[in-house]
FITOR-906497 format. One record per residue (C-alpha): residue number from 0; residue in three letters; chain; x, y, z. Coordinates in pm, 1 decimal. Example, Ala and Ser with C-alpha at 12.3 -4.5 7.8 and 13.67 -1.06 7.14 Angstrom:
<recs>
REC;resi;resn;chain;X;Y;Z
REC;0;ALA;A;1230.0;-450.0;780.0
REC;1;SER;A;1367.0;-106.0;714.0
</recs>
This chain:
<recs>
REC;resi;resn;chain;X;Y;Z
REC;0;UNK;A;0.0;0.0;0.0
REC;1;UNK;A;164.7;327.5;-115.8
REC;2;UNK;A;98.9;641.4;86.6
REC;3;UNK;A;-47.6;953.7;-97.1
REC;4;UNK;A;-16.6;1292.2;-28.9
REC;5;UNK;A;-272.9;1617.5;-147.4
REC;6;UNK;A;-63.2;1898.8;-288.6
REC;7;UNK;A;-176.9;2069.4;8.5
REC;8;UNK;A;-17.4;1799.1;266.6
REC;9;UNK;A;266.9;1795.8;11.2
REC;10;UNK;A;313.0;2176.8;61.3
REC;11;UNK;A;249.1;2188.4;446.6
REC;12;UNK;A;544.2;1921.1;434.0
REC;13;UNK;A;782.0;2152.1;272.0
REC;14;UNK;A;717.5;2446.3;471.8
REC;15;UNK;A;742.5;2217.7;757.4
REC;16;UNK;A;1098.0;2146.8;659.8
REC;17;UNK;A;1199.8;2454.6;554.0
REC;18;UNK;A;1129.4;2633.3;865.7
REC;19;UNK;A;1325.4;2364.9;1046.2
REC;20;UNK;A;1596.9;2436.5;836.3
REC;21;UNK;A;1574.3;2854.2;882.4
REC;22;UNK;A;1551.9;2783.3;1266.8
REC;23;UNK;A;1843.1;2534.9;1287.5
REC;24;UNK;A;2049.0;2798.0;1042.6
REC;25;UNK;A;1893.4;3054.2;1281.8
REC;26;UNK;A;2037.4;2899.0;1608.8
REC;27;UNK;A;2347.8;2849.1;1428.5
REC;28;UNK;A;2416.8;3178.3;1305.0
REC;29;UNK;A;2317.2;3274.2;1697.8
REC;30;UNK;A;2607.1;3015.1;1824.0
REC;31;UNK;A;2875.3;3174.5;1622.7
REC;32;UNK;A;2783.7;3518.9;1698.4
REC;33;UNK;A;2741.7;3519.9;2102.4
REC;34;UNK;A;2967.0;3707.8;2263.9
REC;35;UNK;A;3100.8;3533.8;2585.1
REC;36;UNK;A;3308.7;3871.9;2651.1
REC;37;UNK;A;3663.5;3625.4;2537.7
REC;38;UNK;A;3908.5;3770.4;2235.2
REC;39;UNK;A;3877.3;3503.0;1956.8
REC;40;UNK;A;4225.0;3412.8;1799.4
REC;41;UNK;A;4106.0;3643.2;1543.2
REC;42;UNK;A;4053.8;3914.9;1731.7
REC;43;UNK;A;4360.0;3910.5;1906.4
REC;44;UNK;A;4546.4;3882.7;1590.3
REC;45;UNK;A;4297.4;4148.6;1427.8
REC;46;UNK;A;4442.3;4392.7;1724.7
REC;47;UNK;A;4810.3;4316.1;1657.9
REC;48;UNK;A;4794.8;4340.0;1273.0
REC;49;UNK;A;4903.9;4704.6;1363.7
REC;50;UNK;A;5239.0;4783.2;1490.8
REC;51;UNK;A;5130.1;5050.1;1687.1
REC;52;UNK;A;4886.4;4846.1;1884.2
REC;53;UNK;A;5198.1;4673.2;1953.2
REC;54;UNK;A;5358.4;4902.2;2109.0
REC;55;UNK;A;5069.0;5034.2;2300.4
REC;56;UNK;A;5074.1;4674.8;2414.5
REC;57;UNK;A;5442.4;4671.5;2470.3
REC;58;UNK;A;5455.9;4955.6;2671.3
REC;59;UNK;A;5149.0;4899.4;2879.7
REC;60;UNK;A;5298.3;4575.4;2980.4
REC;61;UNK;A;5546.8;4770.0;3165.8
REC;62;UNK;A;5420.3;5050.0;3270.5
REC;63;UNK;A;5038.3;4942.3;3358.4
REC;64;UNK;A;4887.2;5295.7;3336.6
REC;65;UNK;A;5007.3;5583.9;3119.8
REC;66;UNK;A;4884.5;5896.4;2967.4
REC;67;UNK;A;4753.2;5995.8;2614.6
REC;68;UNK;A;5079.4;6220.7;2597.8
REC;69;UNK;A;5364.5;6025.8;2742.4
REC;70;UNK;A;5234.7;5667.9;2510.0
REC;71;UNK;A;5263.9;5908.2;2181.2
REC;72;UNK;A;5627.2;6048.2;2268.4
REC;73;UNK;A;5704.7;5684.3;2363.8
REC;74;UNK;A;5600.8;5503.7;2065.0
REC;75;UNK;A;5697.1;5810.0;1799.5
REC;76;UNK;A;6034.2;5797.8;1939.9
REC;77;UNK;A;6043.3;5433.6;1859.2
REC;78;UNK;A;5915.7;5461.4;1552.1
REC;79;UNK;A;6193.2;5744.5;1434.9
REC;80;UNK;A;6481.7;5552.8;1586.2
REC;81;UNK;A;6552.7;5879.4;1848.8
REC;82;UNK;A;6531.4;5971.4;2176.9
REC;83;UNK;A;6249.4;6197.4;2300.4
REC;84;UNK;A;6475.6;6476.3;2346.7
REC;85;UNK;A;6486.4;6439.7;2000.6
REC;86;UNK;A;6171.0;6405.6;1893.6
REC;87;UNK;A;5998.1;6703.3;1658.2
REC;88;UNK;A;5621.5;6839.5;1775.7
REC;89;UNK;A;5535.5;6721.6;1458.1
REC;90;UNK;A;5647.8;6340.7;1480.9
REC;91;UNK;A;5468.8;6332.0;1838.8
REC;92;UNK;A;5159.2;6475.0;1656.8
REC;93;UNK;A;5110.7;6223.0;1355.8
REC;94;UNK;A;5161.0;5940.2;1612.5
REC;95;UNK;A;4892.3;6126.0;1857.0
REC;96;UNK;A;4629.8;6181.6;1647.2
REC;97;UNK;A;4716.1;5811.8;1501.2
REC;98;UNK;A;4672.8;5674.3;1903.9
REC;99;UNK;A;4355.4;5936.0;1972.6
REC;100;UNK;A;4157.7;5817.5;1694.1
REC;101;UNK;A;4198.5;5481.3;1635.2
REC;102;UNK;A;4443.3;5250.9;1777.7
REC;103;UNK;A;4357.9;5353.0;2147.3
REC;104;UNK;A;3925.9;5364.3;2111.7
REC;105;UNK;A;4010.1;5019.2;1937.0
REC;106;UNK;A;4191.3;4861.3;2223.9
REC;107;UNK;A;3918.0;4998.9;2430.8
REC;108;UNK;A;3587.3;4897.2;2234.4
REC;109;UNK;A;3824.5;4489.8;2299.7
REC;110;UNK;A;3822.4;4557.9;2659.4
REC;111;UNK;A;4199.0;4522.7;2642.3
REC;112;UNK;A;4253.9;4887.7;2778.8
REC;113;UNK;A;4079.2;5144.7;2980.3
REC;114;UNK;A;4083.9;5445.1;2757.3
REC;115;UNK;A;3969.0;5775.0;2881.0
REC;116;UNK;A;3935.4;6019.9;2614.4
REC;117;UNK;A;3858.9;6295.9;2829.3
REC;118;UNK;A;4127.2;6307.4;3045.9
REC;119;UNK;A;4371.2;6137.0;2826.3
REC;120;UNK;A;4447.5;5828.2;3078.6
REC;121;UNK;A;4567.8;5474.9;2955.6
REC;122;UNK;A;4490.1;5195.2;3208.1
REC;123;UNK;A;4595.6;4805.7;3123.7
REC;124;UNK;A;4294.9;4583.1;3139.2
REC;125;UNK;A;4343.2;4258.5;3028.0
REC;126;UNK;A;4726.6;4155.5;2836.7
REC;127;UNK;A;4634.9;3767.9;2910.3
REC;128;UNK;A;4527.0;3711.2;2507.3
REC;129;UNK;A;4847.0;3870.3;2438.7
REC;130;UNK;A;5116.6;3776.7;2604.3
REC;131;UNK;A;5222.6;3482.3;2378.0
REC;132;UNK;A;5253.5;3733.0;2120.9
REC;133;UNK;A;5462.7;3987.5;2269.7
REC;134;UNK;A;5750.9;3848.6;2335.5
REC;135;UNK;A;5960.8;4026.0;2066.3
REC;136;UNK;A;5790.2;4358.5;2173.8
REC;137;UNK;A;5888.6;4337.2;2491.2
REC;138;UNK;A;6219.6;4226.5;2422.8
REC;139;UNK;A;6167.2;3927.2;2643.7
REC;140;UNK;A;6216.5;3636.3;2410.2
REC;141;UNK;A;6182.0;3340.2;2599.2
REC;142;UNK;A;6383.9;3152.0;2399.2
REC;143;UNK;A;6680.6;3382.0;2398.1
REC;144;UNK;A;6788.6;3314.2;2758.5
REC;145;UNK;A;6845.6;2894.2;2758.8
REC;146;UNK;A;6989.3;2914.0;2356.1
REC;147;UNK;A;7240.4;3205.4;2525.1
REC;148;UNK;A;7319.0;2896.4;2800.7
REC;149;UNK;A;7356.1;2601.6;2542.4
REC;150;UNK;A;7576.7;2846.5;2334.2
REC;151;UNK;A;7820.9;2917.0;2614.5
REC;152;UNK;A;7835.0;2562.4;2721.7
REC;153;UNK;A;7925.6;2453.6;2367.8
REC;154;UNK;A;8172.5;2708.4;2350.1
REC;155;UNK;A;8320.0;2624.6;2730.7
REC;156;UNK;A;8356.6;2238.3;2616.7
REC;157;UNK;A;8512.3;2355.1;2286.9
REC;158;UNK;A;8736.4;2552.3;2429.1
REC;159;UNK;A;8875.1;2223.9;2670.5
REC;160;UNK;A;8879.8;2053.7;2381.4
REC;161;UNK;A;9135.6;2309.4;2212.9
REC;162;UNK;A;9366.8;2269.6;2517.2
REC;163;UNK;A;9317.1;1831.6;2481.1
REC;164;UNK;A;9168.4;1798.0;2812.5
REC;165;UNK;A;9110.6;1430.6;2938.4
REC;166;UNK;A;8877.7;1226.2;2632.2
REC;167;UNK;A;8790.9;1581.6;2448.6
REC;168;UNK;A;9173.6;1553.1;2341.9
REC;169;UNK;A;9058.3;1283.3;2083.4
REC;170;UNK;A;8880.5;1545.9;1837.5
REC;171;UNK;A;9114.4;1682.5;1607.6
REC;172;UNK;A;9229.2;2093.4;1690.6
REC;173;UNK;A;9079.0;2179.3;1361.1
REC;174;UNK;A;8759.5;2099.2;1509.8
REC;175;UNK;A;8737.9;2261.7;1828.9
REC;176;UNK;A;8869.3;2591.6;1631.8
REC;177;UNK;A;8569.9;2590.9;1422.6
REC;178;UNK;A;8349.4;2510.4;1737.4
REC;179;UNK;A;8534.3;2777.9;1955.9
REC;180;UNK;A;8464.5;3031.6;1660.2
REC;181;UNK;A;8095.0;2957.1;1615.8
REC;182;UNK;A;8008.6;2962.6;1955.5
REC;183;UNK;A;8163.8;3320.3;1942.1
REC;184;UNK;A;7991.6;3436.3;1670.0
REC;185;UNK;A;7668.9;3306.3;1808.0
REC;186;UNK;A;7734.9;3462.9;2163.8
REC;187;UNK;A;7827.2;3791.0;2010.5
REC;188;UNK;A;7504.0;3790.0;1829.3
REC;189;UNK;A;7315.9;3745.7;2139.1
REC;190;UNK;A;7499.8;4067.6;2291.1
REC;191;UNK;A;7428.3;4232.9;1989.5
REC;192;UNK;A;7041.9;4176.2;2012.9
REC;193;UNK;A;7008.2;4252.6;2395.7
</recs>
């Protein structure tokens, strides 16, 4: 026995289905958009696309509260390789206006900040998202400290090697040179970058 349908039931049946489909579409559009008051990877990254949010971020992470004026001669000495002393009114000014009306209301509108137009205040909220990614910034590399270690230990057994100490005396001189001269090079460069 088949089962038959009237175009009406037919219809009903679609209509039945496609508002299903709209609601579950509906919910899942919801689900994707709630806002649990969390950064999404995206949004973190969105934030430090810009190197000035960088150093906003940077400098914040240092020195937890700052002013409108201090964060612009900060960041546009940075950015023109000077010291403040050095610094023209109009460097500080494109890097002002840059922080006033955009980079800092953006931080804030994240919850990343407390930005106070008004009075011109910077306040440190929430680095947490961050902090992974601001290593470099900071100048804090955490992998520069234990590579500096293995470096000099390389170079201190290289260097007993040179002078045949005990089993290292095996190793031919040539070899402990070129050891000795790397590890050098490589300490050097780790001066160089502090």
């Amino acid at each position: 026995m088949g089962v038959t349908h009237t175009a009406e039931e037919a219809s009903s049946g679609d209509d039945n289905d496609s508002g299903d489909l709209q609601r579950e579409v509906a919910a899942f559009l919801e689900d994707c958009q709630e806002d649990d008051g969390e950064l999404t990877k995206g949004d973190v990254f969105e934030l430090l696309m810009n190197r000035r949010r960088r150093d906003v971020l940077a400098y914040l992470c240092e020195n937890e509260e700052t002013t409108l004026d201090e964060l612009a001669t900060h960041i546009a000495a940075k950015e023109n390789g000077i010291t403040t002393d050095q610094l023209s009114s109009e460097q500080r000014k494109r890097v002002y206006i840059g922080l006033y009306q955009s980079h800092l209301p953006k931080l804030d509108d994240a919850g990343v900040i407390d930005y106070n137009q008004n009075r011109g205040t910077i306040k440190l909220v929430d680095i947490t998202p961050f902090e992974p990614y601001l290593a470099d910034e900071r100048g804090d590399d955490p992998m520069t400290e234990p590579l500096q270690y293995v470096t000099m230990g390389i170079g201190s057994i290289a260097i007993l090697g040179l002078f045949g100490l005990g089993p290292l005396s095996l190793v031919p001189a040539v070899a402990w040179t070129v050891l000795v001269t790397i590890a050098f090079v490589a300490q050097s460069a780790f001066l160089l970058l502090e």
